[in-house]
C-alpha positions as CSV (number, residue, x, y, z in Angstrom):
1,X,-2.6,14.0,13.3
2,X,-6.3,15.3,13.2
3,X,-7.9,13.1,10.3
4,X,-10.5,15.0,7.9
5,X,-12.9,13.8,5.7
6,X,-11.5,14.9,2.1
7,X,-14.3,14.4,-0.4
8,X,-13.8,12.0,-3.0
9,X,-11.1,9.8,-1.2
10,X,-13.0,6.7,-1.2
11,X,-13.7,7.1,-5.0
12,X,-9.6,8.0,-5.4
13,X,-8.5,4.8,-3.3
14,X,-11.2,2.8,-5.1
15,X,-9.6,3.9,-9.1
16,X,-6.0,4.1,-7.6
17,X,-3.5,1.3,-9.3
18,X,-1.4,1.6,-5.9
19,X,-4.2,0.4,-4.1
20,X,-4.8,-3.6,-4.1
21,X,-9.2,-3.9,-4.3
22,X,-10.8,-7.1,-2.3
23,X,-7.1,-8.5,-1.0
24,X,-8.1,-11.4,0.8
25,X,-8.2,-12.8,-2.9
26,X,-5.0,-12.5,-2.9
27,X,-4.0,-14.7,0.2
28,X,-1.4,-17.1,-0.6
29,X,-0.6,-15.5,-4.2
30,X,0.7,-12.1,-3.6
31,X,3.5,-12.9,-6.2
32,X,0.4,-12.5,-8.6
33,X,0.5,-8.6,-7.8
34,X,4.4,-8.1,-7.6
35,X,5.6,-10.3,-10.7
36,X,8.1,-11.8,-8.4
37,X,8.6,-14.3,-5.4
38,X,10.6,-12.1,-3.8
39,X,10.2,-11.6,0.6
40,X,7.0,-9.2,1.4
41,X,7.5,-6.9,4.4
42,X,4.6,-4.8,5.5
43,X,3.9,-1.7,7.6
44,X,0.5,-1.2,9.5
45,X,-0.3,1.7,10.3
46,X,1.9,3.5,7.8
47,X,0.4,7.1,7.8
48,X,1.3,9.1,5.0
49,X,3.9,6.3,3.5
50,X,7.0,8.5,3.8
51,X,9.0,5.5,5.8
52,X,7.8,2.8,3.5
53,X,8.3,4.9,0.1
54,X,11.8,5.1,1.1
55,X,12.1,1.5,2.2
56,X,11.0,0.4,-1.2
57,X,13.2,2.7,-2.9
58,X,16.3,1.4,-1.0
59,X,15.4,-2.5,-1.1
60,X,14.0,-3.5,-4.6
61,X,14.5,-6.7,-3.6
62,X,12.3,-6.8,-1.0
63,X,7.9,-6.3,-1.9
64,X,6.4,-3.5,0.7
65,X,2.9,-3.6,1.3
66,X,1.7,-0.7,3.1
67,X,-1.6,-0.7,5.2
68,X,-3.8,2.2,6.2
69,X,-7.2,2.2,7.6
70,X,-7.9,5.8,7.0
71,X,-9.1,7.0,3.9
72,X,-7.9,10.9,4.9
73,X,-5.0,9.2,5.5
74,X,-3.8,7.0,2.7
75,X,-5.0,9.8,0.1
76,X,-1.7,11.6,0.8
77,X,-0.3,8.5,0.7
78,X,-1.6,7.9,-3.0
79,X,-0.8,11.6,-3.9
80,X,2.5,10.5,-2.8
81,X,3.1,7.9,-5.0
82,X,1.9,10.1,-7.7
83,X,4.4,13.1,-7.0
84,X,7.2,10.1,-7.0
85,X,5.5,8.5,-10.3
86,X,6.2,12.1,-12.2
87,X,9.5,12.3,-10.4
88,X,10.7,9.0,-12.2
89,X,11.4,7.4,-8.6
90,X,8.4,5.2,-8.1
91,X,9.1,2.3,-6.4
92,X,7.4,-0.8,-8.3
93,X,7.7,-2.8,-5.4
94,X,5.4,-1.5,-2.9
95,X,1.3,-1.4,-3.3
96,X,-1.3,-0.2,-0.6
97,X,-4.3,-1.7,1.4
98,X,-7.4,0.3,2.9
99,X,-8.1,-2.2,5.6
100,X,-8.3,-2.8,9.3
101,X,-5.4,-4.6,10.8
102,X,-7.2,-6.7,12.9
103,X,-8.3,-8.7,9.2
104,X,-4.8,-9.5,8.2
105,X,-5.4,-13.4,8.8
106,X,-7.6,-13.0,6.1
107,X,-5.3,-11.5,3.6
108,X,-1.9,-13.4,4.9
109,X,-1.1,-16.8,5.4
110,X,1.3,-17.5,8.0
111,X,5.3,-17.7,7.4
């Protein structure tokens, strides 16, 4: 997949409500952002957010979080969500992070 620059992504990521700002304050507390205790499975790498849309959508017992270092990339994600948002098929259990991989220690605890 080529990645592009799209104007105005960082702005879009930085205003989107799918998209969890300075995470590592959530370390330890992620039940803060999903309401619920419930297990958290996460994707890195998850592109466009197709496979983890659907994942949420079948498993609402389970909270997604989806991670994208791209901002090109987890734009379409976002527009995504948005398309599914107007559809009525939003899944409230998934949200999104715009970060490296290599951080995750300092967003997850272990276990």
């Amino acid at each position: 997949m080529r990645l592009r620059n799209i104007p105005g992504a960082k702005d879009a990521i930085a205003s989107s409500k799918y998209v969890v700002q300075e995470p590592e304050k959530q370390r330890g507390v992620w039940s803060r952002i999903f309401k619920n205790n419930n297990p958290i499975h996460i994707e890195v790498g998850m592109g466009k957010g197709r496979f983890i849309m659907d994942l949420a959508e079948k498993n609402p017992s389970v909270n997604y979080i989806g991670i994208e270092m791209y901002d090109s990339v987890l734009l379409r994600a976002l527009q995504k969500m948005e398309e599914r948002e107007q559809a009525g098929t939003l899944p409230e259990n998934l949200v999104f992070l715009r970060m490296d991989a290599r951080e995750l220690p300092l967003v997850f605890q272990e276990g």
